[in-house]
Every structure is written in structure tokens, then in C-alpha cells.
C-alpha positions as a printed NumPy array, in Angstrom:
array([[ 43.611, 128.039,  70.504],
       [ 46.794, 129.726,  71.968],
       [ 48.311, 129.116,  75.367],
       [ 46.815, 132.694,  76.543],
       [ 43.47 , 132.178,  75.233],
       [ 43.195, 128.702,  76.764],
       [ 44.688, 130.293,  80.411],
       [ 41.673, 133.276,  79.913],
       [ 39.08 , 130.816,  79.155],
       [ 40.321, 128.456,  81.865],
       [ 40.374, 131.5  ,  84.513],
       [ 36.967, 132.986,  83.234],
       [ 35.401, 129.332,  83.816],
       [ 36.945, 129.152,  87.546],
       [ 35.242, 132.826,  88.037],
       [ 31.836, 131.349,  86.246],
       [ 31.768, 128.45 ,  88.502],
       [ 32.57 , 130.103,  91.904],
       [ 30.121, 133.243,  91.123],
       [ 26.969, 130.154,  90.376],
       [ 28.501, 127.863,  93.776],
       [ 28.428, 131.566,  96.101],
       [ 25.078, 132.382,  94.471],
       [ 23.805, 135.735,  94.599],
       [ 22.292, 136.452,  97.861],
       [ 18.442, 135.948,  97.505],
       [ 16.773, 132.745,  98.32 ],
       [ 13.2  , 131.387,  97.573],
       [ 10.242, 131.516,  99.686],
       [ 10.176, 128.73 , 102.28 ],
       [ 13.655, 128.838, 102.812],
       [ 13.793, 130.923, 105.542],
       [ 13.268, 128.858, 108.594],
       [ 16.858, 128.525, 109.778],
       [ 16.631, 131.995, 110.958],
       [ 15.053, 130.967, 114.512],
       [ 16.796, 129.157, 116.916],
       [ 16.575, 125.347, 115.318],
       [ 14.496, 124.744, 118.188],
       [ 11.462, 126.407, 116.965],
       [  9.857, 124.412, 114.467],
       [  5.83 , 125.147, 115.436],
       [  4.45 , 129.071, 115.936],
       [  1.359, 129.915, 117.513],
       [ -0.253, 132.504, 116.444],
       [ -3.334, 133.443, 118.822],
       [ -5.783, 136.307, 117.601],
       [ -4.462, 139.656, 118.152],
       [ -5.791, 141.949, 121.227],
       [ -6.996, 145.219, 120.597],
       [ -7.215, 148.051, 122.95 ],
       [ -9.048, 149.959, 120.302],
       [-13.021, 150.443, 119.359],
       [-12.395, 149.966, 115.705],
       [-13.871, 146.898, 114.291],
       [-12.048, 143.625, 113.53 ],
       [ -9.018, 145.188, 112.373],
       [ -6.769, 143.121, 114.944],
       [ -8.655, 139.902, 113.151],
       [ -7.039, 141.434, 110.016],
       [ -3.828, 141.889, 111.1  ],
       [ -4.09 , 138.314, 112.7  ],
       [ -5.037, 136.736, 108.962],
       [ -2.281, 138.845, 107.243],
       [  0.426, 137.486, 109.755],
       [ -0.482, 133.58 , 109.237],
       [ -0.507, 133.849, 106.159],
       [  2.861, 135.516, 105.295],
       [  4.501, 132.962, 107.671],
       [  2.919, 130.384, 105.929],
       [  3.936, 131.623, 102.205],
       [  7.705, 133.012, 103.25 ],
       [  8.632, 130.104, 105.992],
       [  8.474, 126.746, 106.387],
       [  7.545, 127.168, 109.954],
       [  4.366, 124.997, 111.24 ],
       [  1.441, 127.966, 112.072],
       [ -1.086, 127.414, 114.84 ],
       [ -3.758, 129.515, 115.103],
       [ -3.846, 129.259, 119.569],
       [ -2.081, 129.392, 122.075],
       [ -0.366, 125.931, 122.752],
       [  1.744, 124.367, 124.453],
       [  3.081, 122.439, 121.687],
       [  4.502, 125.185, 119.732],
       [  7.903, 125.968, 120.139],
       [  7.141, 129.835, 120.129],
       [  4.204, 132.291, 120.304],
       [  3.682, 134.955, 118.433],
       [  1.377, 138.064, 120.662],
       [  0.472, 141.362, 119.622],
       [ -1.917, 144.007, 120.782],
       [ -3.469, 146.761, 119.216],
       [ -2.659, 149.728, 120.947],
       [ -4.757, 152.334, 118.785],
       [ -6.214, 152.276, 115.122],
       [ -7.781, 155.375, 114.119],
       [ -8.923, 157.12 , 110.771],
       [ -8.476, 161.107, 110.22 ],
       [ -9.099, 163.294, 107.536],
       [ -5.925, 164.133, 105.26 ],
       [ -7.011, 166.161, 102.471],
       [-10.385, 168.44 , 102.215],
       [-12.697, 169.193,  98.896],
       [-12.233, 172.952,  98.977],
       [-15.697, 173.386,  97.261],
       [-18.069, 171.439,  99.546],
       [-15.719, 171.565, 102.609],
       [-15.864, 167.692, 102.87 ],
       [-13.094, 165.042, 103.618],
       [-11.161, 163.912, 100.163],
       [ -8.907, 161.451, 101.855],
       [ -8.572, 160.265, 104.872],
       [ -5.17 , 158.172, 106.836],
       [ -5.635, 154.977, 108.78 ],
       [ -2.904, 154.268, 111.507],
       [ -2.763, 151.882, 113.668],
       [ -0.313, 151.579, 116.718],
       [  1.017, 147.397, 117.44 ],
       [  3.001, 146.252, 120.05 ],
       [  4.634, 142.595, 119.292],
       [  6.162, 139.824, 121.349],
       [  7.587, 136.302, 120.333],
       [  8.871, 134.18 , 123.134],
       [  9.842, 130.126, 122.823],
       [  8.072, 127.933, 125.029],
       [ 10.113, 128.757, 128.192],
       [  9.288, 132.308, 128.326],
       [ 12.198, 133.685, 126.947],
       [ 11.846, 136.422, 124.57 ],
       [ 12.806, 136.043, 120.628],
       [ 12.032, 139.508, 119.251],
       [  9.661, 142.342, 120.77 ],
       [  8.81 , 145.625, 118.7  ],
       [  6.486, 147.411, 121.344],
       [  5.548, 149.783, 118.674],
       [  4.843, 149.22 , 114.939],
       [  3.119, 152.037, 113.604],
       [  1.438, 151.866, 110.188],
       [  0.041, 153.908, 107.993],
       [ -2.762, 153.854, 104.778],
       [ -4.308, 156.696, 102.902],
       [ -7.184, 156.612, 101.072],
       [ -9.88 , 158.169,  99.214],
       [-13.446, 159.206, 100.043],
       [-16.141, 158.991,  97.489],
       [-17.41 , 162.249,  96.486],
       [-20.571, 160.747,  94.901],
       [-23.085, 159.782,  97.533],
       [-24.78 , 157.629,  95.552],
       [-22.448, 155.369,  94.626],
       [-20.667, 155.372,  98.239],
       [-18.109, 152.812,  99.031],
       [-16.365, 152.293, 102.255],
       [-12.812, 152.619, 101.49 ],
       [-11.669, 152.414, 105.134],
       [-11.746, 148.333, 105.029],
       [ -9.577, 148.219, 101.722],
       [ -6.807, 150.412, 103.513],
       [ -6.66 , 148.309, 106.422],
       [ -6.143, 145.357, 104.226],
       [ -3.223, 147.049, 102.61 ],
       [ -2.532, 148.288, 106.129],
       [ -2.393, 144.166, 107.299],
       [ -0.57 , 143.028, 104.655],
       [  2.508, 145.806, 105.006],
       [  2.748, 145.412, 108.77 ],
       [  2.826, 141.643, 107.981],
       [  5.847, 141.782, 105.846],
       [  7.501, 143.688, 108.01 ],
       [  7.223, 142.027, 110.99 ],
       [  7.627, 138.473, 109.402],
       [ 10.974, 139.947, 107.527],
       [ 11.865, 141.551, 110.985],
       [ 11.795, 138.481, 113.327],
       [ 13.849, 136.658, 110.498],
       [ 16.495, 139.203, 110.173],
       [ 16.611, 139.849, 113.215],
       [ 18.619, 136.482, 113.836]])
């Protein structure tokens, strides 16, 4: 091997090595819980409020938030309020409704219909002091109405599931990025 190719092979190695050491920007689930103040080790997550008639969707929301803490952090989740936990995770929701979207233009009937629902979100530590706030989240799911009566199927509930789990990322990926 020449001089030149042995300098190029020695130079591409150096570039190897530092581009695997720096890594490239993503890390793996459970990784994330220096984002927080070190302080905050335990979150409580009480059951959501609601402020709106619709039925157990702030019990949804509730589930969907535990359990992406639990699969992206390595934070300890309570499910009440404590004092033992270093922070406390509240939110309230403000309004869920369900509207028509899209009519049949034969029977005059709903086709599809949007969920939204309106959250307002506060984590403080243990002294009071606020960590992140969003006072209004506001999330939307479409989906379809069953045209056959017969075989009629609530689609409402799966949309609010979907509904859960997107406002869950986003608020989990929210309070970590937002430190």
C-alpha cells in the first residue's frame, strides 16, 4: 500500500470513528429522563378533569398519557396525587365534541363526522413551581359513520382512542423538549 493510500485510509478511519463516538442524533426509548430537572424522578399523574358531558374521554386521555411516559421515559408514574412525586402532571378537559364533516348526498345523512377535544395542561414539581403549561391542546379525529343500520358500529370511541394516543405523544414529546 502507498504512502497516500495508507494517509486516506488512516483519515477515512479517524472520520469513521468520530461519526460512530458523535452518534447520529436519535436515542432509544427510556432514555429520555434527563430532560427534567434531575430532581424529578417520580410523576403523578391524577385522572384528568373534564368540563365536558362526553363520556370517559378524559379517562382516555388519562390511560394514553401513563402509558407513553411509561414506554418513552424512565420516569416513575403514579396514578394520584402525592406528595411523594417530584412533579404532577394536571389537565382538564375544556370541551370534547363530535360534528358532522361530510354528508351522504342521497339520504341526506352524516358520512363522517370530527371529534375535537379542547385540553389545558399543567406540570409543576413538588413546590409549586411550574415545569411546562399548554392551556390549550386542541385535537382533532375524523371518522366514518356506518351507512348500514344493521350492522351499526360506534366509531366515535375508536377516534377518541386515536385522539388519546396523538395528544399523548405530543404532550409527552413537548414537556421533554421543552427542556
Amino acid at each position: 500500500m502507498t504512502e497516500q493510500a495508507r494517509s486516506k485510509s488512516f483519515l477515512a478511519s479517524i472520520f469513521i470513528a468520530l461519526f460512530l463516538l458523535t452518534g447520529c442524533g436519535y436515542h432509544t426509548a427510556g432514555n429520555s429522563a434527563a430532560e427534567l430537572p434531575r430532581n424529578v424522578q417520580t410523576i403523578a399523574i391524577p385522572g384528568f378533569l373534564s368540563r365536558s358531558p362526553s363520556f370517559r374521554v378524559e379517562q382516555q386521555l388519562t390511560d394514553a398519557v401513563v402509558r407513553e411516559f411509561n414506554a418513552r421515559t424512565q420516569y416513575h408514574v403514579i396514578h394520584d396525587s402525592n406528595s411523594d412525586a417530584d412533579a404532577t402532571l394536571k389537565a382538564i378537559v375544556l370541551s370534547a365534541s363530535s360534528n358532522p364533516l361530510a354528508y351522504d348526498s342521497q339520504t341526506g345523512r352524516a358520512a363522517s363526522a370530527i371529534i375535537t377535544v379542547n385540553i389545558q395542561v399543567t406540570l409543576t414539581d413538588r413546590k409549586g413551581k411550574v415545569l411546562f403549561q399548554n392551556p390549550n391542546y386542541i385535537f382533532h379525529d375524523q371518522y366514518e359513520l356506518s351507512r348500514d343500520l344493521t350492522s351499526f358500529f360506534q366509531e366515535d370511541s375508536p377516534a377518541v382512542d386515536r385522539l388519546s394516543r396523538d395528544f399523548a405523544r405530543t404532550l409527552v414529546a413537548n414537556i421533554l423538549e421543552a427542556y
